[in-house]
C-alpha atoms as an extended CHARMM CRD file, in Angstrom:
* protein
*
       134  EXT
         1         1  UNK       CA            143.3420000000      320.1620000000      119.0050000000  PROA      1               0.0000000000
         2         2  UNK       CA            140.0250000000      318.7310000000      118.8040000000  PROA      2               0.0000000000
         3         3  UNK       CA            139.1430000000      315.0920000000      120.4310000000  PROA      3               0.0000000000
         4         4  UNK       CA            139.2310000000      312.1210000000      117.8310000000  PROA      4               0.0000000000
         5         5  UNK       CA            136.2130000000      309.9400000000      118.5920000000  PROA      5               0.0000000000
         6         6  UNK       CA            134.9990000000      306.4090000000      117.7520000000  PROA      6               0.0000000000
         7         7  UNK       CA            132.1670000000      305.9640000000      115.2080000000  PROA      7               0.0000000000
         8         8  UNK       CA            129.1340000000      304.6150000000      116.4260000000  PROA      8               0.0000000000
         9         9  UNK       CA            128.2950000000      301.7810000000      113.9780000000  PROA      9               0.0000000000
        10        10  UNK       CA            129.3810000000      298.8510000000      115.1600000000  PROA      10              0.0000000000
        11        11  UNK       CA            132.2950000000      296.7360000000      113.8090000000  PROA      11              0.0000000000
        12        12  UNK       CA            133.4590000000      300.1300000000      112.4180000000  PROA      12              0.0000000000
        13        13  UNK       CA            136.9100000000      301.1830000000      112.9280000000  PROA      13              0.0000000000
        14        14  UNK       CA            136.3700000000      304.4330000000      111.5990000000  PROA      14              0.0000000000
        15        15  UNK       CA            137.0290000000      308.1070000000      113.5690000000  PROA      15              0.0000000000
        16        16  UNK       CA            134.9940000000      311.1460000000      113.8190000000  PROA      16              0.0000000000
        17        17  UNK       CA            136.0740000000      314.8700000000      115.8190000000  PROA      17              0.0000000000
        18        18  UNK       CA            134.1810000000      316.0440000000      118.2040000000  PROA      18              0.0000000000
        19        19  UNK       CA            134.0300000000      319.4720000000      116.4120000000  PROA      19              0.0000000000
        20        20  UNK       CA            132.1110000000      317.5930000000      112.9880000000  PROA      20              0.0000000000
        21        21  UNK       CA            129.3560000000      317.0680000000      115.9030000000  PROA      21              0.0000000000
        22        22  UNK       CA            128.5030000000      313.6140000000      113.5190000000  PROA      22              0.0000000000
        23        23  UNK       CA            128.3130000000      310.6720000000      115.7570000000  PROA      23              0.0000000000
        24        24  UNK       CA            129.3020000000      308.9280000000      112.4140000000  PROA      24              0.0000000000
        25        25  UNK       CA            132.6950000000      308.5990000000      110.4660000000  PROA      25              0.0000000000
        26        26  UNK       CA            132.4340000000      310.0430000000      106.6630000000  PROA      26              0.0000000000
        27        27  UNK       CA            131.9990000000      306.5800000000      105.2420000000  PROA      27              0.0000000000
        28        28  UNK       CA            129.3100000000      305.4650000000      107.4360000000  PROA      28              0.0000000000
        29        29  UNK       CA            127.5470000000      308.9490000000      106.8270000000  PROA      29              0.0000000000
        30        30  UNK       CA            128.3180000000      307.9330000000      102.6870000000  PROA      30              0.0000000000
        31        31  UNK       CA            126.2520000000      304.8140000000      103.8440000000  PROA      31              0.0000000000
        32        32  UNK       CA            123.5370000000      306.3330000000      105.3720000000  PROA      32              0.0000000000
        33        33  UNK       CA            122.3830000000      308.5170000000      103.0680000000  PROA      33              0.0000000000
        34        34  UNK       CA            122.7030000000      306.3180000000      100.3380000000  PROA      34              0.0000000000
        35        35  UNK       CA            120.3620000000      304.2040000000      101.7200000000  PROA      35              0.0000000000
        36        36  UNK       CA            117.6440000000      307.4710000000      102.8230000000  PROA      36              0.0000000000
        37        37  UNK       CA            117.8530000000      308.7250000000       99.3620000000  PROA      37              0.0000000000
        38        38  UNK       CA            118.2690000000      306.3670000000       96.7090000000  PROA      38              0.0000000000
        39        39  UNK       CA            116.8930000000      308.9960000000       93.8440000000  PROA      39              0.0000000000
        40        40  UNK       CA            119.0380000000      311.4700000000       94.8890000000  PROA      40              0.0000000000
        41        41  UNK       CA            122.0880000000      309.8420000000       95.3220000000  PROA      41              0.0000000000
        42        42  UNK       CA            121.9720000000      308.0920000000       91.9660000000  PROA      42              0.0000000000
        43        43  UNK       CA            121.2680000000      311.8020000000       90.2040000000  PROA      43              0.0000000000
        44        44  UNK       CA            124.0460000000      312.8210000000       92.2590000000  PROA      44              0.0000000000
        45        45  UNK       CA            126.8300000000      309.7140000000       90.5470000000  PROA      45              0.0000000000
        46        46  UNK       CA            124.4610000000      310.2810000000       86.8500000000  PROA      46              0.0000000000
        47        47  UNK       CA            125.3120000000      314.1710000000       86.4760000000  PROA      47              0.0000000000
        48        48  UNK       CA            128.8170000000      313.3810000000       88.3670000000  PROA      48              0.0000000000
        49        49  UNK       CA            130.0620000000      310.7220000000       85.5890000000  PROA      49              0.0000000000
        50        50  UNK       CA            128.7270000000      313.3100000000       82.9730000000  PROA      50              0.0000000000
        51        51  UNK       CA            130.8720000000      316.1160000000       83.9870000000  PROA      51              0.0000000000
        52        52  UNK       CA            133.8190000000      313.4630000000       84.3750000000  PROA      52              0.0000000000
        53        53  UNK       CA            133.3560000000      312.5960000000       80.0870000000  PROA      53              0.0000000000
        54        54  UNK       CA            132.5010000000      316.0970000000       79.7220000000  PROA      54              0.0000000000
        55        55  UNK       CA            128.7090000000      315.6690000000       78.6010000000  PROA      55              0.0000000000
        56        56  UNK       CA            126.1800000000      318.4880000000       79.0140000000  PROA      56              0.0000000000
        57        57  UNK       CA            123.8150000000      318.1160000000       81.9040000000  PROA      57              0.0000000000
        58        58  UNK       CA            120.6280000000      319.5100000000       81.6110000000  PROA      58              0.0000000000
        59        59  UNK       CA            118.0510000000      317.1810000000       83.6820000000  PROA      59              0.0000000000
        60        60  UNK       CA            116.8000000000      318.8700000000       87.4870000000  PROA      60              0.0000000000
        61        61  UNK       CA            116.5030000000      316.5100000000       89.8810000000  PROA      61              0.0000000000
        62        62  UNK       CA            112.9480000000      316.5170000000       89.9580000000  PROA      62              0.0000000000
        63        63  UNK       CA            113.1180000000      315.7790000000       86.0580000000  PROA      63              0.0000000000
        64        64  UNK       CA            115.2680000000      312.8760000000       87.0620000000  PROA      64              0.0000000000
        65        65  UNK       CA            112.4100000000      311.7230000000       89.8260000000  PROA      65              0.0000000000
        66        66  UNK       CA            109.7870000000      311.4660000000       87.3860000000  PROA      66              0.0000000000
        67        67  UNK       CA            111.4890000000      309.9080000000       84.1980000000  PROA      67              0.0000000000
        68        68  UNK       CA            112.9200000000      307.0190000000       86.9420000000  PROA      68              0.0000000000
        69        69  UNK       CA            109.5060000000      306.3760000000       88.6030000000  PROA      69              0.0000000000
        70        70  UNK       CA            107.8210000000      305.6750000000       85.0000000000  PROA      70              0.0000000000
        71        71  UNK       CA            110.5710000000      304.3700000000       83.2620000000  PROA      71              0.0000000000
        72        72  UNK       CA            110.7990000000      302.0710000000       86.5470000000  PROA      72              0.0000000000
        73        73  UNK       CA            114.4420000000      302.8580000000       86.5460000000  PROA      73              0.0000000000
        74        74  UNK       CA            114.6630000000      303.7110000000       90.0320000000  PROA      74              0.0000000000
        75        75  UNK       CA            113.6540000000      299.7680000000       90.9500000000  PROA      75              0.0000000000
        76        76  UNK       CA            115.3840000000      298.2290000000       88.1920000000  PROA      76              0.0000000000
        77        77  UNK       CA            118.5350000000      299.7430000000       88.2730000000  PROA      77              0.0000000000
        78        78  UNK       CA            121.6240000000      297.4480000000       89.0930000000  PROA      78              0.0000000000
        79        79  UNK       CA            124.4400000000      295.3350000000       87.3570000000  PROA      79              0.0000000000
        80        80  UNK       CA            123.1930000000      292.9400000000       85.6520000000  PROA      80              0.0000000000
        81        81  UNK       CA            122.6890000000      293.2400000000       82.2760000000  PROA      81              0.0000000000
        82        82  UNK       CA            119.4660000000      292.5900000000       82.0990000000  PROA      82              0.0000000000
        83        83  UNK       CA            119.4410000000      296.1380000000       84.3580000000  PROA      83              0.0000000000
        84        84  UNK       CA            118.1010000000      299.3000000000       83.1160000000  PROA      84              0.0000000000
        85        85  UNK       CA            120.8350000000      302.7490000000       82.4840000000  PROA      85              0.0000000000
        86        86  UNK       CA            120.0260000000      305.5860000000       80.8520000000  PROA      86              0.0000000000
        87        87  UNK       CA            121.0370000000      305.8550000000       77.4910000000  PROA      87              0.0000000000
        88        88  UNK       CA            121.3840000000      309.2590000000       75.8180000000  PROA      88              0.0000000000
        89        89  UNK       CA            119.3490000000      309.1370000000       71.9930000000  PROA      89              0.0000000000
        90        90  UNK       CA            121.6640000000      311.3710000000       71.0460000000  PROA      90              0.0000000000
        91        91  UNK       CA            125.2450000000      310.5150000000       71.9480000000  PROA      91              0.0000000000
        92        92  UNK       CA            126.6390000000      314.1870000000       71.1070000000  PROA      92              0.0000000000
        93        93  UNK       CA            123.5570000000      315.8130000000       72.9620000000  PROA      93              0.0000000000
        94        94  UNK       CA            123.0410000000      316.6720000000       76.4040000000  PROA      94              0.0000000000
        95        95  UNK       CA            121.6230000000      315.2450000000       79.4360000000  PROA      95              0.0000000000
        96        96  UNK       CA            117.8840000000      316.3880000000       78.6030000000  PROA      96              0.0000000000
        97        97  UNK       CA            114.5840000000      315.0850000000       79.5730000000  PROA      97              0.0000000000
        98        98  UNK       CA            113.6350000000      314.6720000000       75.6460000000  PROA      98              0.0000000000
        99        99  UNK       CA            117.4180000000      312.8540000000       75.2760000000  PROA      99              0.0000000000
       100       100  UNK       CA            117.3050000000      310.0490000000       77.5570000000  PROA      100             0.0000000000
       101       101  UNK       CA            115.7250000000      306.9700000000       77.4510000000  PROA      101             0.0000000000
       102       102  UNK       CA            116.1180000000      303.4610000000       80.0510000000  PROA      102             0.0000000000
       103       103  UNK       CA            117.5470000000      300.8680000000       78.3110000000  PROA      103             0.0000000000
       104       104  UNK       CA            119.1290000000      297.4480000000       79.4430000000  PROA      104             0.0000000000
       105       105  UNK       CA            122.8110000000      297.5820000000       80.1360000000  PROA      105             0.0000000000
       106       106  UNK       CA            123.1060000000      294.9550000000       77.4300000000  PROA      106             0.0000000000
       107       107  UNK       CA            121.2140000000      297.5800000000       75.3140000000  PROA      107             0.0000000000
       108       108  UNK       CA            123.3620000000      300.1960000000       75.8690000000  PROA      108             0.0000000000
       109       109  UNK       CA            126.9740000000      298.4970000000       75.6160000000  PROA      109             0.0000000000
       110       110  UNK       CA            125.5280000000      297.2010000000       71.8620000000  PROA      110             0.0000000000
       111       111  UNK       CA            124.4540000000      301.0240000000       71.3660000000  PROA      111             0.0000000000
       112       112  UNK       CA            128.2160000000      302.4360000000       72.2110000000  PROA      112             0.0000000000
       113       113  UNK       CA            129.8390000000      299.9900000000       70.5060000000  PROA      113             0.0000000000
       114       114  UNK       CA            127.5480000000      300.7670000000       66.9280000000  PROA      114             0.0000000000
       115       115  UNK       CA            128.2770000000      304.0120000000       67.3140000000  PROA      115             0.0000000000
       116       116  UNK       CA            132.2800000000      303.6210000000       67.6150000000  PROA      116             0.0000000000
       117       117  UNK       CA            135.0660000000      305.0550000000       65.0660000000  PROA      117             0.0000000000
       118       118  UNK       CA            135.7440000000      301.4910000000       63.3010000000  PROA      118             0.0000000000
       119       119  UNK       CA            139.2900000000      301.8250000000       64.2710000000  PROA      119             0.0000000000
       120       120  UNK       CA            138.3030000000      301.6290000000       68.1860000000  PROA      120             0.0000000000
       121       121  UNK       CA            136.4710000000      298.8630000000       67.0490000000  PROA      121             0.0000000000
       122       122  UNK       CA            139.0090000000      296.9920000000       65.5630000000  PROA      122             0.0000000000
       123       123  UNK       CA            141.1620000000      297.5500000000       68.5060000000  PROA      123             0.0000000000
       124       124  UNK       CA            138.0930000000      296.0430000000       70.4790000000  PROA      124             0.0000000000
       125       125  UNK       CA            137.9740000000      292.9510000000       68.4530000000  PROA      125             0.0000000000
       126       126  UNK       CA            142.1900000000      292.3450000000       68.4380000000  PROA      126             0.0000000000
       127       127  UNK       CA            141.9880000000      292.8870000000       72.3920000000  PROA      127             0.0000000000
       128       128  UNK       CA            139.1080000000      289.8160000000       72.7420000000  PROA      128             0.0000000000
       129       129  UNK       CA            141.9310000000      287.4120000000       70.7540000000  PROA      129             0.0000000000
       130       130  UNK       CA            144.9080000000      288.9410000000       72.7490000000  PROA      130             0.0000000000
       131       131  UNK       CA            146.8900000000      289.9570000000       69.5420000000  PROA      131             0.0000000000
       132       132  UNK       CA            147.5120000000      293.4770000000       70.6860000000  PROA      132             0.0000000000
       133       133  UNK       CA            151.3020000000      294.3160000000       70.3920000000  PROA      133             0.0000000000
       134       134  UNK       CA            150.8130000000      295.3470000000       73.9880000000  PROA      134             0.0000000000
């Protein structure tokens, strides 16, 4: 059986094996590329959460590089909603460097909600004055 070893961030209570020949546990690896490559690791959650809603992903990464450096998406990216996403022009079309455009999550939550079944969006409104049956 291989040796369990400590990981070498400190404060980290996390294990490596000495056969992964990472001085780092998987989370603190998680970390530290996330913070070498910012571009790549948010192309790598974009095309992720597409195949998750099953959304057609067409973009390369290199596609990606250039519409977040003019767009400014790669700096302005975040939580807030005065943050950019990308928003697809075409919600039943693809991923696509012609389909996608940075707009403010504000933007965007407007966007999916105008382009909801009316039912949904009834549900929506019921669930904001808590008189669901549920």
């Amino acid at each position: 059986m291989s040796e369990v070893l400590k990981c070498a961030t400190n404060f980290c209570r996390g294990r490596t094996m000495k056969h992964w020949k990472k001085k780092y546990c998987p989370r603190c690896n998680h970390k530290i590329f996330r913070e070498k490559n910012p571009l790549r690791y948010a192309f790598g959650n974009l095309r992720r959460r597409a195949k998750q809603r099953g959304k057609e992903f067409l973009l390369t990464f290199e596609q990606y590089v250039q519409f977040a450096i003019e767009t400014g998406y790669d700096k302005l990216k975040g939580k807030t909603k005065y943050s950019l996403s990308i928003n697809r022009k075409d919600p039943q079309g693809p991923y696509s460097v012609d389909n996608i455009e940075a707009v403010s999550l504000s933007l965007n939550s407007r966007l999916q909600f105008a382009n909801m079944p009316a039912r949904l969006k009834e549900e929506m409104r019921l669930a904001e004055r808590n008189l669901l049956p549920f």
